[in-house]
Structures are given as C-alpha cells and as structure tokens.
C-alpha positions as CSV (number, residue, x, y, z in Angstrom):
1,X,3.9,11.5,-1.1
2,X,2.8,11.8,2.8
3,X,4.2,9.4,5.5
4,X,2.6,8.9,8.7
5,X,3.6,7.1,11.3
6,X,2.6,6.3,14.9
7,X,5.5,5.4,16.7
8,X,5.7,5.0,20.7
9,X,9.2,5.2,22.3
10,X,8.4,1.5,23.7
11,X,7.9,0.2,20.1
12,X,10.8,1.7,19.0
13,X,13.1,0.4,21.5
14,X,11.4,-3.5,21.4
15,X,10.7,-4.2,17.5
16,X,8.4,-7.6,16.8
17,X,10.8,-9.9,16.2
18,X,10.5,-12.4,13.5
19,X,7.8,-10.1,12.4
20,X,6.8,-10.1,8.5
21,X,6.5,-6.6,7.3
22,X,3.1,-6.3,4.9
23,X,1.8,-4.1,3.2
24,X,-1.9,-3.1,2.2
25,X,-3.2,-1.0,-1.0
26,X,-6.2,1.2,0.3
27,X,-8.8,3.8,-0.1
28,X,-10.1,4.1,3.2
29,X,-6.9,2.6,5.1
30,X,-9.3,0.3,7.1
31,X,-9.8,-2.5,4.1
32,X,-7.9,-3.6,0.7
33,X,-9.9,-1.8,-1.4
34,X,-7.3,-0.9,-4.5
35,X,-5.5,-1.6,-7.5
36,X,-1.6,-1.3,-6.7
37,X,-1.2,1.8,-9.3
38,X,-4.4,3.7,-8.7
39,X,-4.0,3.1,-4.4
40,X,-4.5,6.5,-3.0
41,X,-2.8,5.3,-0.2
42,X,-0.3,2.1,1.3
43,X,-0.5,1.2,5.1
44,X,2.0,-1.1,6.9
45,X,2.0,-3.4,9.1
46,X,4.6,-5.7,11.1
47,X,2.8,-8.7,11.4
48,X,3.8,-11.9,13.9
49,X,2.0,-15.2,14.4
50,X,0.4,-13.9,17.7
51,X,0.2,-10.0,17.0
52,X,0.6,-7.2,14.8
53,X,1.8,-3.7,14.7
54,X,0.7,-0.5,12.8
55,X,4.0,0.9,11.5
56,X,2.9,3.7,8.9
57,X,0.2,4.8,6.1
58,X,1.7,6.3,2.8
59,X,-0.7,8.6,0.8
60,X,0.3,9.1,-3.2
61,X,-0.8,12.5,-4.7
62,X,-0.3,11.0,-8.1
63,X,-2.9,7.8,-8.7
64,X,-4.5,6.1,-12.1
65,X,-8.4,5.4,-12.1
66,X,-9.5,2.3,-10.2
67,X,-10.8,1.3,-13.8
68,X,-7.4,0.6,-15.0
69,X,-6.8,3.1,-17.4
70,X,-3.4,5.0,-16.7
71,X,-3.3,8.8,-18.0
72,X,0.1,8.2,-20.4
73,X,2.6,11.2,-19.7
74,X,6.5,10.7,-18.6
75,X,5.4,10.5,-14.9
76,X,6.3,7.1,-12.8
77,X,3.6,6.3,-11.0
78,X,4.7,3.5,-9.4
79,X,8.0,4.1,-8.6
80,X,7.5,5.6,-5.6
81,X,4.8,3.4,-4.7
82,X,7.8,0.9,-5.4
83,X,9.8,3.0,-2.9
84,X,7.3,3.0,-0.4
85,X,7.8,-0.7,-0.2
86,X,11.0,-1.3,1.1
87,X,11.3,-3.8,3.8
88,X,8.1,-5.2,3.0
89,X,7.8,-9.1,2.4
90,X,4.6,-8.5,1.2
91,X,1.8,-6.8,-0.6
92,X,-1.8,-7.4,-1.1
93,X,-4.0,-5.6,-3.7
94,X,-7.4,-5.9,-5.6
95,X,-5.0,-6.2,-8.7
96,X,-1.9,-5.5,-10.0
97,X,-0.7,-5.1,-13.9
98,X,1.8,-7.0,-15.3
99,X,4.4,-4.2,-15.6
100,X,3.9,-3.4,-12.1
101,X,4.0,-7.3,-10.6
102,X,6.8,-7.5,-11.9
103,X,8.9,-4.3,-10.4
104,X,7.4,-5.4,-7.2
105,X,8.7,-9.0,-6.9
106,X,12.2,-6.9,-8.2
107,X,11.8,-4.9,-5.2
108,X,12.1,-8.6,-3.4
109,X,8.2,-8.1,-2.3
110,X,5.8,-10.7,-2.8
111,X,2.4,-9.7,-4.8
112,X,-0.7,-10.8,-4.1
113,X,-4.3,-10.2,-5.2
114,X,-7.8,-10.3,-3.5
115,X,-10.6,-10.9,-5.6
116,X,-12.9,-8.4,-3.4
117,X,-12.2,-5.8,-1.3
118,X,-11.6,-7.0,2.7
119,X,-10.5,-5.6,6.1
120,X,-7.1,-5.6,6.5
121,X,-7.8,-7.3,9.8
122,X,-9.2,-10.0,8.2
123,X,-6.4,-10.5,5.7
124,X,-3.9,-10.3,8.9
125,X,-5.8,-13.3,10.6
126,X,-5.5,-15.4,7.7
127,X,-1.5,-14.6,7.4
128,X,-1.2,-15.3,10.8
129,X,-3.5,-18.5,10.4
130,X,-0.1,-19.5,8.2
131,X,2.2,-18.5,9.7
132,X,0.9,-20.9,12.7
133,X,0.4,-23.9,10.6
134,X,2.3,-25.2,8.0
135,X,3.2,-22.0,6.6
136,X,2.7,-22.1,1.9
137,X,6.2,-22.6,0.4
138,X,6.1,-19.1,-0.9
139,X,5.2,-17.6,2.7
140,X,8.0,-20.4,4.0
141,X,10.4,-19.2,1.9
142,X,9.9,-15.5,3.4
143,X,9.3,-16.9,7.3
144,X,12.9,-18.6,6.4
145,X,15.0,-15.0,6.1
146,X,14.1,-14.6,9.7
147,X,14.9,-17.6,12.0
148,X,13.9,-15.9,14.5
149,X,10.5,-16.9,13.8
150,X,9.3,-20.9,14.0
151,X,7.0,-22.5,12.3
152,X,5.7,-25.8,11.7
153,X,7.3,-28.9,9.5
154,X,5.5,-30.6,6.9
C-alpha cells in the first residue's frame, strides 16, 4: 500500500471544519470507476457544504478482477482497504460485496454504490447539494457528529 498526500502548511494549521471526510474507489483517481475489493486505488476528500479539500490517494498492490471474482488464498484484501478508511464517513463505489459492506459500515463508514462510473466532482456536488438542503436521514445522522456544521430542518 502507497499513501500520497498533498498537504500545504496553511491546510494543516486551518482544517475544514464541520467537513465530512469521503472517500472514493478509483482507477484513474479522477472518477468512481471501481468495485470496493478490486479498487486499485482510494482517494480522499474533506468535503463541506461550500468547498472541498484533496486530503490523500491510497494505491493497493493487492486487488481482485473488476469482474468480481476474487483469487481464494489466506490474503485479506480488504482489510487494509478497511484500514485505509479510517476517519471517513463515507465511501462510494461501483459495488461492494456483501462480506465487504458489511466490515465497512463496522469500520463506522457509510457504503454507497453508483450504478455507473462518474467524476468524483460530480458526486461531490451532489453531497454538497445535501448537505445544503435538507440533508437524507442517513447523511443527517453523520452531519449530526459534527455540530459544527448546520444544516437545514425538515
């Protein structure tokens, strides 16, 4: 596993507050374009009502197929893909199994699935789209561990 991360003292110093932390499953790190266990790589973002914030890509040297089948051998996969979510509210995919869905939401993240592949800008400006309006009780319940960060009422 690689981490990279672009980090400028002023970010450092002034983190986003109220920010969501999401994270992205990608091929190309521009668009979500990946099942969670075969993602070559996972990029990060900090994510805010009004802006967002790069925070780091995570490249995996050990991937399945995008087809779904996994090679079967004692390796975990996805446990440091699992690792490589910490902090993160978040994560979108093109799909996840069952097995892994479920270690995810352990890991307190929140799956969720694309049914085609998208810019992760795109996906951004819809979560920011909700996190201005009245914000899905799932996505309320995350805004709500933060109170930094106000939303709308029903």
């Amino acid at each position: 596993m690689r981490r990279l991360h672009l980090i400028e003292k002023e970010e450092c110093e002034a983190p986003l507050n109220g920010a969501l932390r999401i994270a992205f499953c990608t091929q190309d790190l521009r668009r979500v374009d990946s099942h969670f266990g075969s993602a070559p790589s996972i990029v990060i973002y900090d994510v805010t009502p009004d802006e967002f914030r790069f925070l780091e890509a995570v490249q995996f040297d050990e991937v399945s197929a995008q087809d779904g089948v996994h090679v079967e051998d004692a390796l975990d996969r996805i446990g440091a893909k699992i690792d490589a979510l910490e902090g993160c509210a978040m994560l979108f995919s093109l799909a996840i199994g069952g097995v892994a869905a479920a270690r995810v939401v352990n890991a307190k993240v929140y799956p969720l699935k694309l049914p085609a592949p998208e810019a992760i800008s795109d996906v951004i400006g819809r979560v920011q789209a909700m996190m201005k309006g009245t914000p899905p009780p799932w996505m309320r319940k995350l805004l709500t561990k933060d109170q930094s960060l106000a939303f709308a009422e029903d």
